[in-house]
N, C-alpha and C positions, 0 to 999 in steps of 0.2 A: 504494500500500500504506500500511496506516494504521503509526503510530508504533508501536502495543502487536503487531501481526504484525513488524511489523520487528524488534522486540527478539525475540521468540516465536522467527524465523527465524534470526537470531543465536545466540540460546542454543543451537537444538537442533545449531547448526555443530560446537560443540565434543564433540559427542560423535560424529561419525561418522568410519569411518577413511578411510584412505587412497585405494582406491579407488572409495566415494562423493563425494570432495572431486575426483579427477580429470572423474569422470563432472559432478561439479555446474558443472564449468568448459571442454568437453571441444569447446569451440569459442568465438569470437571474439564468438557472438550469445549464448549461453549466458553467457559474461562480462558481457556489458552490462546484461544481463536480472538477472544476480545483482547487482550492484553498483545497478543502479536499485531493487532490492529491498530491498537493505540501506542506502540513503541515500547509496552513493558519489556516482552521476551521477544528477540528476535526469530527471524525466520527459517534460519540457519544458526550455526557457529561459525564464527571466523576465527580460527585457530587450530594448529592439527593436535592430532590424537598424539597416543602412544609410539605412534612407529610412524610419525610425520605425516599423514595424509589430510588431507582436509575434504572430506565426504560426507557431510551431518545431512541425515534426513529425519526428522520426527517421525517415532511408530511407539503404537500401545504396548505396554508392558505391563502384563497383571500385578508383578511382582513391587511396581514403582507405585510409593504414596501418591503422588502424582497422575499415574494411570499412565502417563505417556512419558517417555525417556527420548535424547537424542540418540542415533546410532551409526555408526561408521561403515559406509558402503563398504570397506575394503577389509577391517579388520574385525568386524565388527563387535568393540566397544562401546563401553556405553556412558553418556554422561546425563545426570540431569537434568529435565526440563527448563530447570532454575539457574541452571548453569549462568555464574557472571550475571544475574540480573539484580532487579529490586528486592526480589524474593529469596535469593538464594540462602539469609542468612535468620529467617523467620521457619518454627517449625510450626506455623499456622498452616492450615490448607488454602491453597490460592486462591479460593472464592472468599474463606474469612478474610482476605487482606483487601481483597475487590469491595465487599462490602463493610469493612470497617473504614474506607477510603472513603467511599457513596457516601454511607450515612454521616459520616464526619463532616466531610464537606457540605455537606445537604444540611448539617444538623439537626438532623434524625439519630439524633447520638446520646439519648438518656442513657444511662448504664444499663438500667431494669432492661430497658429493649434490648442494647446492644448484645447482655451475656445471655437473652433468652434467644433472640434470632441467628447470632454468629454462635451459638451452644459453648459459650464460653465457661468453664468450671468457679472461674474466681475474677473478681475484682480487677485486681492485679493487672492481668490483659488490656482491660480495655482503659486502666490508667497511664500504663507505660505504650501503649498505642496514642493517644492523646497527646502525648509529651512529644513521643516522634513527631506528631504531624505539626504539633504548634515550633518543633525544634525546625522543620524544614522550611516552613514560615518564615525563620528569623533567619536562615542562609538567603531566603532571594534577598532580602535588605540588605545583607552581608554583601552579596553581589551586586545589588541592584540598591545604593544607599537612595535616602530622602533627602534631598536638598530644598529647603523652604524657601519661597521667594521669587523675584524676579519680575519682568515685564509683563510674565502671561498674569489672568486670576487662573489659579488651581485649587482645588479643594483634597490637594493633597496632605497626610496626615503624617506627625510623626511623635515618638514622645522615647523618653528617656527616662529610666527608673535611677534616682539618685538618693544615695546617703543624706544627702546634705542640702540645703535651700541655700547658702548663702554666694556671696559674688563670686569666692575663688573655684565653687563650681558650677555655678550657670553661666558667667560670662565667657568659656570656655568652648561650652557646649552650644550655645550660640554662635561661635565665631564658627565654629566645625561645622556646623549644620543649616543656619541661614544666610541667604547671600548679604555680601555690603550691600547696601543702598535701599534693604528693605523696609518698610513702613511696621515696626512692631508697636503692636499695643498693649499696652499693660497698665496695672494699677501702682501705686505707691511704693511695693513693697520694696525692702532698702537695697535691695541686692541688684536692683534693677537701675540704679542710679550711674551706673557705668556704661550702658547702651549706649546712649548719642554718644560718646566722647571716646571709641575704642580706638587701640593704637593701630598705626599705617593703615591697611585696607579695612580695619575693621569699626565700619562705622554706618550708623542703625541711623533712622528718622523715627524717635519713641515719641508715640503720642500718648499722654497720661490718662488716665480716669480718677480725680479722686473719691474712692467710692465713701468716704463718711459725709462727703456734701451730695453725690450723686450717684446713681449708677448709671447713666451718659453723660456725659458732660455738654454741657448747655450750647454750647457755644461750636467744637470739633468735633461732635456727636460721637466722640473716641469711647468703647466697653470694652469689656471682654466675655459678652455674657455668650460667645459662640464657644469659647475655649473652654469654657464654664459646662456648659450644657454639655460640650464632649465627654466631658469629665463625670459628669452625670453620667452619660449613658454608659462609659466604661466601670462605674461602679453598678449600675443596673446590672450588668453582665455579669460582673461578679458573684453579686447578689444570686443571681438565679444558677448561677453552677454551686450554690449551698455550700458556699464559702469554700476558699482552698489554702493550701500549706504558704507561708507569707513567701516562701523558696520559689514559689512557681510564680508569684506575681511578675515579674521582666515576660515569660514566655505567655501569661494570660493578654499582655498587655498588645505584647507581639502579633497574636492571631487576631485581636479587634484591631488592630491595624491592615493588616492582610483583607479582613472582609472589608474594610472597608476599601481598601483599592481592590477588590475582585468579587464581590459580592454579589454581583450577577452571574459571574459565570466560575464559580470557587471549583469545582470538581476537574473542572477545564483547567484550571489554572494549577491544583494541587497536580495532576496526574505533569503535569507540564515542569513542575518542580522536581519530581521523580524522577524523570526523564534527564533533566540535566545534572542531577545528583547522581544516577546510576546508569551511565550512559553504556548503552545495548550496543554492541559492535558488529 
């Protein structure tokens, strides 16, 4: 399958329900099928065997957890399915990975459902499954950083988990992260008194709000009640995952970032993460 159908087959994922997503996976060959579609497992091996040949054809194997093994036209040996992919290093069955992806992405991801639909025995799974996906979140940023700012308006998002509120480390993290010449708004608070005035290129146009006389100011209509409300909603999130270990907060904070730049199309976008973290040869 070429590149532009693979993406094409991705997108149209995130729009089907529930029982289209069982039926597209609704057996073990049907899995492999969809995952070689989508760039999980490749179509071949590219690498030789044992005794140098390079002859991989997929055939069924009763004896394989998998059902199907690769096998070498010439010698034939055997590798499996998983070989060198996303899956190779999960003793989940490849439908559990398929659909702890779907529903994750989807957020159809209670625990109660996850460990009765993926027949998960314990907790445990479907917590250190969660960490992956919100840890693979925090590589595209890694790759792919947040730069605030600039000529366009974007309603792009970024935030930063810190020890500390004061200037020696937010004025930092601003200089790293927003472009010079941007327009920031903010309130009083004292750490914030170094922005217009940063050394050589780093220098802000801060417009203030003081919120004990107002919360807009009369005059520069300057708030912050957008950055406010953000904040809200990422504590709402919180809220409803019924509260979590103070440890994971950076990686909760991480994934409401993600949805919000892919939120439309999350499953598209996760399975697309995979792909360039465990690149199929």
């Amino acid at each position: 399958m070429t590149q532009d159908k693979n993406i094409a087959l991705l997108t149209s994922l995130d729009n089907i329900d529930f029982r289209e997503w069982c039926e597209l996976i609704c057996s073990t060959k049907k899995c492999i099928d969809f995952c070689q579609n989508v760039g999980l497992i490749g179509f071949t091996l590219n690498e030789p065997c044992a005794q140098g040949h390079n002859h991989w054809k997929s055939g069924s194997c009763g004896r394989a957890s998998d059902e199907f093994v690769w096998r070498c036209g010439k010698d034939k040996s055997t590798r499996t399915i998983r070989h060198g992919t996303f899956f190779s290093n999960s003793k989940l069955a490849i439908r559990q990975v398929l659909d702890l992806t779907y529903f994750w992405a989807e957020q159809i991801d209670s625990h109660a459902f996850l460990r009765r639909h993926c027949k998960f025995a314990s907790e445990s799974t479907v917590v250190d499954w969660k960490n992956f996906a919100r840890d693979c979140c925090g590589e595209h940023f890694l790759r792919y950083p947040v730069v605030i700012g600039g000529p366009w308006h974007t309603l792009e998002i970024d935030e930063i988990l810190v020890d500390q509120r004061g200037t020696a480390t937010l004025l930092p993290i601003i200089h790293q992260y927003v472009r010079a010449g941007t327009t920031i708004y903010s309130d009083q608070w004292a750490a914030y008194n170094g922005i217009a005035n940063g050394p050589g290129p780093h220098r802000y146009n801060n417009q203030i709000v003081n919120h004990s006389v107002n919360f807009v100011d009369p005059t520069t209509s300057t708030h912050t009640q957008n950055i406010e409300n953000l904040w809200m909603c990422m504590k709402r999130e919180k809220k409803n995952q019924m509260g979590q270990h103070a440890t994971l907060l950076g990686t909760h904070l991480t994934e409401y970032m993600w949805r919000q730049r892919f939120g439309d199309r999350p499953f598209e976008n996760l399975v697309l993460a995979f792909q360039e973290k465990y690149v199929v040869q």
